[in-house]
PLY file of the C-alpha trace (Angstrom):
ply
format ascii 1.0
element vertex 267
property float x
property float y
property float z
element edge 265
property int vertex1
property int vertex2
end_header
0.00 0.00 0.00
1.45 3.50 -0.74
2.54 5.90 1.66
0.03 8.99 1.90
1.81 12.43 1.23
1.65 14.34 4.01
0.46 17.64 2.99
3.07 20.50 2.45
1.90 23.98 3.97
1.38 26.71 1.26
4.61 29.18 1.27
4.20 33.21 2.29
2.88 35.00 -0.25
6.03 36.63 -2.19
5.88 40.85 -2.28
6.09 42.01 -5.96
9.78 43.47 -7.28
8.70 45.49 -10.39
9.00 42.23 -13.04
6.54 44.01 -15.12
7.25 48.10 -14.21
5.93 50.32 -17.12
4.37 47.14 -18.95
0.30 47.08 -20.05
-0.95 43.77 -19.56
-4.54 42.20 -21.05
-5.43 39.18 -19.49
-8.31 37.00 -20.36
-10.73 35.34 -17.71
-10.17 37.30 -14.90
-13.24 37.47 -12.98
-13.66 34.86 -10.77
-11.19 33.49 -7.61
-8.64 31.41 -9.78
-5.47 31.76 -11.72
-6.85 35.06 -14.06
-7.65 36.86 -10.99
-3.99 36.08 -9.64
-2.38 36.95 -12.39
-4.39 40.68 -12.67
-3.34 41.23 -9.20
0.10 39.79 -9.19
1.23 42.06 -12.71
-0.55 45.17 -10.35
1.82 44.15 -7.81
4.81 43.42 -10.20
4.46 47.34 -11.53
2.25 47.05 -14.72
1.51 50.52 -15.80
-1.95 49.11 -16.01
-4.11 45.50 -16.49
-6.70 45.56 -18.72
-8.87 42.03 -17.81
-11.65 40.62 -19.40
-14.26 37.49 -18.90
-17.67 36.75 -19.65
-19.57 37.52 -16.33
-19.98 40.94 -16.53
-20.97 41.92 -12.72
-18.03 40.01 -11.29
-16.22 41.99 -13.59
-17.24 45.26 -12.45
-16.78 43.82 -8.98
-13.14 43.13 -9.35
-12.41 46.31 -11.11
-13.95 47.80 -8.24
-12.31 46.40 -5.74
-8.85 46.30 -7.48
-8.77 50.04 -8.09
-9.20 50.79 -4.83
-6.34 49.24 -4.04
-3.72 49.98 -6.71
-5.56 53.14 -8.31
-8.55 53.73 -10.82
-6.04 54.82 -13.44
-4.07 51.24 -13.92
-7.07 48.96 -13.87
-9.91 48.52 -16.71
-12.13 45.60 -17.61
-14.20 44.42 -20.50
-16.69 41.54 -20.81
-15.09 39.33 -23.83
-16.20 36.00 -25.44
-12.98 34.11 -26.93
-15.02 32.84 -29.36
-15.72 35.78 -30.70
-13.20 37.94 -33.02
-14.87 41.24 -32.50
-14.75 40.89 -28.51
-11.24 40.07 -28.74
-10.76 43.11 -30.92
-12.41 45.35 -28.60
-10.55 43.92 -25.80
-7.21 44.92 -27.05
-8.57 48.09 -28.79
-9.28 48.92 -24.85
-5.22 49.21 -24.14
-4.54 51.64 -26.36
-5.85 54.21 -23.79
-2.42 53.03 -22.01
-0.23 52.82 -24.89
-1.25 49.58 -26.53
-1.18 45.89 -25.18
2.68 44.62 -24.21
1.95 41.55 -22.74
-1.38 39.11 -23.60
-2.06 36.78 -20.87
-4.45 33.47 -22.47
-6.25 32.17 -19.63
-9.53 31.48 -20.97
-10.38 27.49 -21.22
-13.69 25.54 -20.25
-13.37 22.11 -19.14
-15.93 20.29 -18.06
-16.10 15.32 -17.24
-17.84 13.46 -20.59
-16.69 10.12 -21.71
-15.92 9.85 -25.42
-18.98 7.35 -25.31
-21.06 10.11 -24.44
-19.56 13.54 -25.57
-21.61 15.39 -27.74
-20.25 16.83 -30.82
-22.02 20.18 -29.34
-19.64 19.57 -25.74
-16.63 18.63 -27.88
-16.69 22.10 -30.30
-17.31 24.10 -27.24
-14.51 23.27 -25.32
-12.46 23.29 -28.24
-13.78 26.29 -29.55
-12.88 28.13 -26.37
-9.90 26.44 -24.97
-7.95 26.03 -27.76
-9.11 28.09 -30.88
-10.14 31.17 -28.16
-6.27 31.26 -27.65
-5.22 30.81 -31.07
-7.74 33.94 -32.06
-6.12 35.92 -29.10
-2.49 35.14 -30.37
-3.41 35.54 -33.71
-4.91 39.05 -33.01
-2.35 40.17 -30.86
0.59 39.12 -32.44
-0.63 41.26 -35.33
-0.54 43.99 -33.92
2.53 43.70 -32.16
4.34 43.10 -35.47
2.76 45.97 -36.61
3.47 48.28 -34.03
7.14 46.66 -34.28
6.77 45.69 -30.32
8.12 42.86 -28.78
5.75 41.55 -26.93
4.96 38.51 -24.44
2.44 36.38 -24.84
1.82 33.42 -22.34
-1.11 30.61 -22.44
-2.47 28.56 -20.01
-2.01 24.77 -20.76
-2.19 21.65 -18.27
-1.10 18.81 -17.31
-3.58 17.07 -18.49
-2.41 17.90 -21.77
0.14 15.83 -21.19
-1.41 12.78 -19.36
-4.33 10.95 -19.53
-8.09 11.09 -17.65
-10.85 9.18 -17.54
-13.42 11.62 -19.12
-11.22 13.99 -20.02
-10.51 13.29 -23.52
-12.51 17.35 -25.26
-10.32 19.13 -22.61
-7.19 17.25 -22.85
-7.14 17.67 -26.69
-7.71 21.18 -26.49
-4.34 21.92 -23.57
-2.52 19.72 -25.92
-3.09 21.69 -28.81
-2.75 24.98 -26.47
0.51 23.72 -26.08
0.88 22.84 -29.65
0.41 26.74 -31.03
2.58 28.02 -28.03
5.47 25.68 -29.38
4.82 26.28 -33.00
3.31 30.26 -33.14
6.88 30.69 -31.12
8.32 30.37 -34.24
6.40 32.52 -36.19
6.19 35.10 -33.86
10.67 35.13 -32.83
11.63 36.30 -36.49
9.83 39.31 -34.64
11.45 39.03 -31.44
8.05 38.24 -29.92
7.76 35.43 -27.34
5.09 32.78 -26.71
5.33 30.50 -23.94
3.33 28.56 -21.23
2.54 27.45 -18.07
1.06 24.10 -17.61
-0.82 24.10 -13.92
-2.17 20.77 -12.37
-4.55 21.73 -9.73
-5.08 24.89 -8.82
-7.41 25.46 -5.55
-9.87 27.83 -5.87
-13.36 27.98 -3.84
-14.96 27.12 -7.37
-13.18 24.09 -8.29
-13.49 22.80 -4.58
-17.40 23.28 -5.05
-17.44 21.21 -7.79
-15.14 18.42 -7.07
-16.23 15.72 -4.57
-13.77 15.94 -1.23
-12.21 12.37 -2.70
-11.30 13.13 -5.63
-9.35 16.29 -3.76
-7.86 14.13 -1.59
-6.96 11.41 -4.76
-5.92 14.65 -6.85
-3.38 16.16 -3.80
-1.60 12.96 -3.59
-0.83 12.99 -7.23
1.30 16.28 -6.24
4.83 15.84 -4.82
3.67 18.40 -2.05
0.70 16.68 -1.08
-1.46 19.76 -1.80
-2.80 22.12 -4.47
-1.26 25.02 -5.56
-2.43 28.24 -4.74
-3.75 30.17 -7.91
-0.83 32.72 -6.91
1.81 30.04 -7.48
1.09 29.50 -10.82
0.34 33.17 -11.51
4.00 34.13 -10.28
5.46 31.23 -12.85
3.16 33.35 -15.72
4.71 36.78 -14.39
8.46 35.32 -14.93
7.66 34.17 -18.21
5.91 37.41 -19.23
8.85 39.18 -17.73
12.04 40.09 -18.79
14.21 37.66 -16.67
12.82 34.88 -19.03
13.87 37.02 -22.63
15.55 33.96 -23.71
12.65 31.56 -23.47
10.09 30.64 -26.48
7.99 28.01 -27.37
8.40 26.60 -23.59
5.52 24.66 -21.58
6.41 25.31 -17.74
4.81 22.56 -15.46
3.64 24.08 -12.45
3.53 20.86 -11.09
5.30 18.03 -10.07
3.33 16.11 -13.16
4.73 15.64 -16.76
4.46 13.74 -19.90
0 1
1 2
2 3
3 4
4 5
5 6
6 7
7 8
8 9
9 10
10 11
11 12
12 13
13 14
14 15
15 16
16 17
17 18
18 19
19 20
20 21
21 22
22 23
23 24
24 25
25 26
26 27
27 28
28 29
29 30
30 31
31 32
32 33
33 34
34 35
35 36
36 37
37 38
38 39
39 40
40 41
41 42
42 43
43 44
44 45
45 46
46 47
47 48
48 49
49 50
50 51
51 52
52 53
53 54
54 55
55 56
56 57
57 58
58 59
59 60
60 61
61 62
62 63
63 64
64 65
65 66
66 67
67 68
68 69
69 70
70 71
71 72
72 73
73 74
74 75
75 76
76 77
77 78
78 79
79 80
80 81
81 82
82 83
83 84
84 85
85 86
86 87
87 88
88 89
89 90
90 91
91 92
92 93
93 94
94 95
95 96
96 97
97 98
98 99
99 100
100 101
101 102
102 103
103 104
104 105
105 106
106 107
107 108
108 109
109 110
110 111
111 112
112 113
114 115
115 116
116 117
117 118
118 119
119 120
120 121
121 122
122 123
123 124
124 125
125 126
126 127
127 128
128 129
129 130
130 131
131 132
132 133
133 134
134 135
135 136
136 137
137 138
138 139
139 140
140 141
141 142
142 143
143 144
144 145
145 146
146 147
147 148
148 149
149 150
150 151
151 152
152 153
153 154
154 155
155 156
156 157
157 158
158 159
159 160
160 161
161 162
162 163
163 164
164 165
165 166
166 167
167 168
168 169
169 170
170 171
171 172
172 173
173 174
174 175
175 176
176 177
177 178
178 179
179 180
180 181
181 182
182 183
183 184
184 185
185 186
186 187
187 188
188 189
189 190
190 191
191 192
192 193
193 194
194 195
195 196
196 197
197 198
198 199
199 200
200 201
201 202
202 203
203 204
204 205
205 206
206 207
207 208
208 209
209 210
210 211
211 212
212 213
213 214
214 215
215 216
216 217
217 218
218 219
219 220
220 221
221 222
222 223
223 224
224 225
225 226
226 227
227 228
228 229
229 230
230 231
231 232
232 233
233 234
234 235
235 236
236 237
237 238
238 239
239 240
240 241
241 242
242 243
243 244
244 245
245 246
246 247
247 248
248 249
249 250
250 251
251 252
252 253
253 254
254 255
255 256
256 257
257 258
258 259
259 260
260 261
261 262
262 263
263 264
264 265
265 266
C-alpha cells in the first residue's frame, strides 16, 4: 500500500519586485477566484503601468475592477466583458489598451473544461470546449501578435495549458485535446512570432485550488488529486500566476515556445 503524502503547507505570499514596471498587460478570464484573478493582481503588484482584464460575467467583472482600483488606483485597472469565441470581442478587448499605450503583454487564460466520456460527448460539448480552450487562444495570439508586429513591439504572450495535456483522464478526452493543442500553437506560433522578437510560452498548472473548483469536485477526488502532487497539496492560484509573471517578464527574454509545469506532473 502506498505511503500517503503528508500535505506541504502553502509558502508566504512573495511581495512584488517590479517584473513588469511600465508594462500594459490584457489578461483573459479574470473574474472569478482562480489563476486570471492572480495573475491581474500579481502584474498590479509586479508594476504594470496598467491591467486591462476581461471574462464573460460581466458583474463580477465590475466587482473586481472595483475592488482592485481601490487598491492599486482607478487609473491602472480597466475591464471588458469578452467572449474568446468571438473575433470582435477580442478586438475590442485589445482596442481597450490603447488608452495606455497599446497591449505589451497578452495573458491566455480562458479554457472551459468540463467530465464526458468519449462514449457520451456530444459533438455540441466537444466544439465548445475546443472552440474556447484552444481556438479562443489561437484567435487571441493571432490578433495580438498582429498587432505587435505591426506596431514593431516585442511583446509577451503566455497561455495557459495543463497537465492534463500531457497525461491521460478518464473523461477527459474534449479538454485534454484542447491543452494539448494549447501547447501545440505556443510551441509552434513561437516560431512565427521570434523572427519578430516576440515570445510565446506557457505554463502548464495541475490543480489549482480555488473555492470554485473545490465546489465542484467531490472531497475524494481532492484528496486522490493532492496525492498525485509531490507536495501533497494544491497550488495556490498565486503560485502558478507568479510562474506566468516570470515568463511574461524580462528575466525569461531567452525563453520561447516553452511549456512550464507548475507541477510536479509531466508527460
Amino acid at each position: 500500500m502506498t505511503a500517503m503524502r503528508p500535505e506541504q503547507p502553502t509558502p508566504d505570499y512573495v511581495p512584488g519586485h517590479d517584473l513588469l514596471a511600465g508594462k500594459v498587460v490584457v489578461v483573459t478570464a479574470a473574474a472569478g477566484a482562480g489563476i486570471g484573478a492572480a495573475v491581474v493582481r500579481r502584474a498590479l503588484e509586479e508594476g504594470a503601468k496598467a491591467v486591462v482584464f476581461s471574462d464573460t460575467h460581466e458583474r463580477r467583472l465590475k466587482e473586481a475592477e472595483e475592488a482592485l482600483a481601490a487598491e492599486f488606483g482607478a487609473d491602472r485597472v480597466r475591464q471588458l466583458v469578452c467572449n474568446v469565441t468571438l473575433e470582435e470581442d477580442i478586438t475590442a478587448l485589445l482596442d481597450a489598451a490603447e488608452e495606455f499605450g497599446g497591449v505589451d503583454i497578452m495573458i491566455n487564460n480562458a479554457g472551459l473544461g468540463g467530465t464526458d466520456s468519449i462514449l457520451e460527448v456530444t459533438d455540441e460539448t466537444w466544439n465548445r470546449v475546443i472552440d474556447i480552450t484552444l481556438t479562443g487562444t489561437m484567435r487571441a495570439t493571432r490578433a495580438v501578435g498582429q498587432r505587435f508586429v505591426a506596431a514593431g513591439k516585442k511583446g509577451v504572450i503566455v497561455n495557459n495549458a495543463s497537465v492534463i495535456g500531457w497525461r491521460a483522464q478518464e473523461g477527459q478526452a474534449h479538454y485534454a485535446a484542447a491543452k494539448a493543442g494549447v501547447m501545440a500553437l505556443t510551441r509552434c506560433s513561437a516560431l512565427d512570432l521570434a523572427p519578430h522578437g516576440i515570445r510565446v510560452n506557457a505554463v502548464s498548472p495541475s490543480l489549482a485550488m480555488h473555492p470554485f473548483l473545490e465546489k465542484v469536485t467531490s472531497p475524494e477526488l481532492l484528496v486522490e488529486l493532492k496525492q498525485r502532487e509531490a507536495f501533497g497539496r494544491a497550488a495556490a492560484p498565486w503560485e502558478v500566476a507568479n510562474v506566468m509573471v516570470f515568463l511574461a517578464s524580462d528575466y525569461s527574454s531567452y525563453l520561447t515556445g516553452e511549456v512550464i509545469s507548475v507541477s510536479s506532473q509531466h508527460a
